[in-house]
N, C-alpha and C positions, 0 to 999 in steps of 0.2 A: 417537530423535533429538529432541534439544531446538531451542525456539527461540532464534534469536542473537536478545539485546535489548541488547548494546553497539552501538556504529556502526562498520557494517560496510561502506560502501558510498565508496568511492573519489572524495573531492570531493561528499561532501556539498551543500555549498553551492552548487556547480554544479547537481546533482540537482534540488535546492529549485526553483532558477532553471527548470530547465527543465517541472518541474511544474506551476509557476506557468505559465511562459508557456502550456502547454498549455493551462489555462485560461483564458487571453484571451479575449475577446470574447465569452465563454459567459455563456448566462443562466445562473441559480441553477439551473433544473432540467436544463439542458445538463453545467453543470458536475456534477450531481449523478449523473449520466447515466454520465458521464465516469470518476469515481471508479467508480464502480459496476460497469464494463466495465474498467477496469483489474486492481481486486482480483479479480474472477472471471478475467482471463489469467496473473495472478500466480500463486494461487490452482493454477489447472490448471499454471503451471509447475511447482510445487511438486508437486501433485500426492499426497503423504503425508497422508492424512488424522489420523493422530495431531499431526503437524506440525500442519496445519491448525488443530484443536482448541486447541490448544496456544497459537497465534498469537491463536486469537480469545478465549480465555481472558485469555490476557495483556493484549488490548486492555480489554476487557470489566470488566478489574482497573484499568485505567491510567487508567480515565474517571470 
């Protein structure tokens, strides 16, 4: 299984929205906190560690 890297997620910009508000009021290391305990629930959603690989590859590539 490959990773999707078009956009895939319904209302984007909503998404964003709500991302952001998530982070409100957070410090820099709250927020970083936040991110952090996000990707590890995603992460375990997914659950496929080739997937996985794959996603942090790609990131890893993008930066």
């Amino acid at each position: 299984m490959s990773v999707i890297l078009e956009p895939n997620i319904p209302d984007p910009d909503g998404f964003y929205d709500e991302l952001l508000r998530a982070h409100e009021g957070l410090s820099k290391a709250e927020s970083d906190a936040l991110n952090a305990r996000l990707i590890l629930v995603l992460c375990n959603h997914i659950g496929d560690r080739a997937v996985l690989r794959a996603a942090l590859a790609a990131a890893k590539s993008a930066g």
